[in-house]
Every structure is written in structure tokens, then in C-alpha cells.
C-alpha positions as CSV (number, residue, x, y, z in Angstrom):
1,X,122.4,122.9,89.8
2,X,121.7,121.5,86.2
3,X,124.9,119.6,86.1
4,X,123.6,117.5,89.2
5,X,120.9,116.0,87.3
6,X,122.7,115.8,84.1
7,X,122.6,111.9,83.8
8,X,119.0,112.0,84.9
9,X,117.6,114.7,82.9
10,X,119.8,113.8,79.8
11,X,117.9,110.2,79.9
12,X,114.4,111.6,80.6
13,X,114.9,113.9,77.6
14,X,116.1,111.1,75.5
15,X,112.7,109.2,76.4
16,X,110.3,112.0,75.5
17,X,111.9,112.9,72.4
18,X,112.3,109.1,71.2
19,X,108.6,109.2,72.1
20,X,107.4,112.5,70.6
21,X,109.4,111.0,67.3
22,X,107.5,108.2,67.1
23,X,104.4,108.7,65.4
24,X,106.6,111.4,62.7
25,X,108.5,108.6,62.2
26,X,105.3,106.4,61.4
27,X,103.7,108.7,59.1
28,X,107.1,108.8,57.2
29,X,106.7,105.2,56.5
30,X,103.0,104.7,56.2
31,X,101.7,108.0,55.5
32,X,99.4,107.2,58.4
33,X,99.2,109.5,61.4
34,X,98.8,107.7,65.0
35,X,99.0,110.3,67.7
36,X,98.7,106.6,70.2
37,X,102.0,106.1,69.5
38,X,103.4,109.2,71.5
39,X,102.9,106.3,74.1
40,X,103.7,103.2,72.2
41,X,106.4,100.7,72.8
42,X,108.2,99.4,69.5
43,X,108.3,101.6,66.4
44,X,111.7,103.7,65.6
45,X,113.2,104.9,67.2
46,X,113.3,103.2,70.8
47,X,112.8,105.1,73.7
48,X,114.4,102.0,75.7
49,X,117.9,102.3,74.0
50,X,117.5,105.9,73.8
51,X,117.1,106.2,77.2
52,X,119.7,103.9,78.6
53,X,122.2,105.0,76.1
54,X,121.7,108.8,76.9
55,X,122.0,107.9,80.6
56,X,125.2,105.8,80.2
57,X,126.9,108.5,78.1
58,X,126.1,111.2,80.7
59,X,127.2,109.3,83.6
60,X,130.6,108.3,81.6
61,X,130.5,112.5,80.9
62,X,130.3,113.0,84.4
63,X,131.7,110.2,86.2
64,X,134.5,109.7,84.3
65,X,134.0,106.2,81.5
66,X,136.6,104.2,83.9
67,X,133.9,104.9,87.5
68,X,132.0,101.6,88.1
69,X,128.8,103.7,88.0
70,X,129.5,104.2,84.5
71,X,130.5,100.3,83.8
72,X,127.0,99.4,85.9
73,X,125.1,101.4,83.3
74,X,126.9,100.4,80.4
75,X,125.9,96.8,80.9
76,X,122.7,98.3,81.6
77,X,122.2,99.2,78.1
78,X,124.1,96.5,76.8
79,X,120.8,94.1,78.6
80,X,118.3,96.7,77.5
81,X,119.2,97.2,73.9
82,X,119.8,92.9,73.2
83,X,116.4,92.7,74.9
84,X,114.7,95.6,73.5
85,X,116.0,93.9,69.9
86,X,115.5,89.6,70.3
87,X,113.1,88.9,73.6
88,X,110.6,91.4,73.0
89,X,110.8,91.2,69.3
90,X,110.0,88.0,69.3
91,X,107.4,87.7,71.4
92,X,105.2,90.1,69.4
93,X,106.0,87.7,66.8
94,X,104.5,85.3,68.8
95,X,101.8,87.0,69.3
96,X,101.1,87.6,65.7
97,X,101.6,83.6,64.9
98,X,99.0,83.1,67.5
99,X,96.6,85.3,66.2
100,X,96.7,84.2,63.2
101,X,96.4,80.9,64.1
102,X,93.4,81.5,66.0
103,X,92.0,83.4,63.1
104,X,92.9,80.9,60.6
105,X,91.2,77.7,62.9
106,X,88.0,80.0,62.8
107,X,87.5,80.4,59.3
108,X,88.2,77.1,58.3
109,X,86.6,74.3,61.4
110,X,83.8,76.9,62.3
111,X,85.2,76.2,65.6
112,X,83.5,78.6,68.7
113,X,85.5,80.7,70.4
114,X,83.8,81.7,73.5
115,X,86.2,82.4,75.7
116,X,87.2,86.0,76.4
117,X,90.9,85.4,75.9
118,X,90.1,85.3,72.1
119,X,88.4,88.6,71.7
120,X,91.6,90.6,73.7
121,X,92.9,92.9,71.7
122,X,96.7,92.4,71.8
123,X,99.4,94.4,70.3
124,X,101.4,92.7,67.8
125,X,104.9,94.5,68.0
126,X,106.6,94.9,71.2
127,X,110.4,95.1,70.4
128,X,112.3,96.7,67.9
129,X,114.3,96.0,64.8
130,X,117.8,96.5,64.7
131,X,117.3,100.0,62.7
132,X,115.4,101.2,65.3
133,X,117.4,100.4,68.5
134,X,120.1,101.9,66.2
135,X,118.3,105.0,66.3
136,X,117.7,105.2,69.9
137,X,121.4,104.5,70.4
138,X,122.1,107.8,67.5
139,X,119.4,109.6,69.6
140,X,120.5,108.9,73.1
141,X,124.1,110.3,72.4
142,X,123.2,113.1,70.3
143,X,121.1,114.1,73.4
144,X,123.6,113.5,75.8
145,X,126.2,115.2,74.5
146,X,124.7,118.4,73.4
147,X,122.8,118.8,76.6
148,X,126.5,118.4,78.0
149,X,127.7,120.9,75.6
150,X,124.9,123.7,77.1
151,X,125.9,122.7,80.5
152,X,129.3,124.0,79.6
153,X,131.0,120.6,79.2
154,X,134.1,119.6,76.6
């Protein structure tokens, strides 16, 4: 019954662990705690990669690596992980350079800001850093393949 679900449970289980890693992962760098990031995007390691690597191994496990099911989600992660790494990366850097911008214009026109759109808070990292799509890729096999293992595979 398990092994039905294997791709999809292996990849679910992936993502909450990723998740529940997170803010450990945080305080191990900052000695900060932030129980928000159970639910954040960014930060090591990524629940994106270690999602969609977890569910491409598992569906190669199953499958078979040569089944086009497999090849569909191996590009799958290929377009996750280059995004989760450069688009969305960047754009938090964006956001940053914007808001520091703004910050910068205030302090030293005394410009007025009225507009709402100033006073949103945004958050300044969206993507990852190579590192940690690197651990979501580490984390996404490890889970695959010992879930696999306690399903009776290899």
C-alpha cells in the first residue's frame, strides 16, 4: 500500500523535514531562534530542492531512471533548483536594494513617503544560496532512499 505512494510520500517527507530543519539550522548560524521559519521560504536547507529531488529519486526508484516519468521529473528539479538558486535569489536582492534605497532617500531629502507601498513589510530573502539548495539536494536523497530501504527496496 506504502509502496504506491512512495514518490509522493518520499517528497512530502522531504518538505516537512527541510522545513522543520530550518529554524535549527538558523540558530546554528545566528544563535537566534525563529520558530517563523518552520514556514519560511529561503534559509538552508531548501524545501524546494528537497522536495523535487526526493520526488525524482523515488520515481527513478520506482519507475525505473530510463521511464519518461522519471526524465519529466528530473527536468523538474533541474528548473526548480536553477530557480530556487538565481531568479528568486535575486529578486530578494532586489528587494533589499530597493529598500535601502528608499531608506537612504528618507534620511537624506526628508522626502514624504505617504504612500502605503512604502510602509509594507517585505521579506528580504526569497531564494537560496548554492549551499543551501545543496542541502536540499543531500536531504531529498537521503530521504528517498532510506524511506525506500524501509519499504523493502535495494
Amino acid at each position: 500500500m506504502f509502496y504506491d505512494y512512495y514518490p509522493l510520500i518520499a517528497a512530502l517527507l522531504a518538505n516537512v523535514i527541510a522545513q522543520f530543519l530550518k529554524p535549527f539550522a538558523l540558530y546554528l548560524k545566528t544563535k537566534s531562534f525563529d520558530k517563523y521559519q518552520f514556514l519560511a521560504a529561503g534559509g538552508f536547507p531548501s524545501s524546494h530542492t528537497s522536495t523535487v529531488t526526493s520526488l525524482a529519486l523515488a520515481i527513478g526508484l520506482k519507475e525505473g531512471f530510463d521511464s519518461s516519468l522519471f526524465f519529466v521529473a528530473f527536468i523538474f528539479l533541474l528548473i526548480v533548483a536553477y530557480d530556487a538558486m538565481n531568479v528568486r535569489l535575486y529578486a530578494g536582492r532586489h528587494i533589499e536594494l530597493t529598500q535601502q534605497l528608499i531608506d537612504d532617500l528618507k534620511s537624506l531629502e526628508n522626502i514624504k513617503f505617504d504612500d502605503p507601498i512604502y510602509f509594507k513589510k517585505m521579506k528580504k530573502i526569497l531564494g537560496h544560496e548554492r549551499f543551501e539548495v545543496f542541502g536540499g539536494f543531500v536531504l531529498g536523497v537521503i530521504i528517498s532512499v532510506v524511506y525506500y530501504i524501509l519499504l523493502g527496496g535495494f
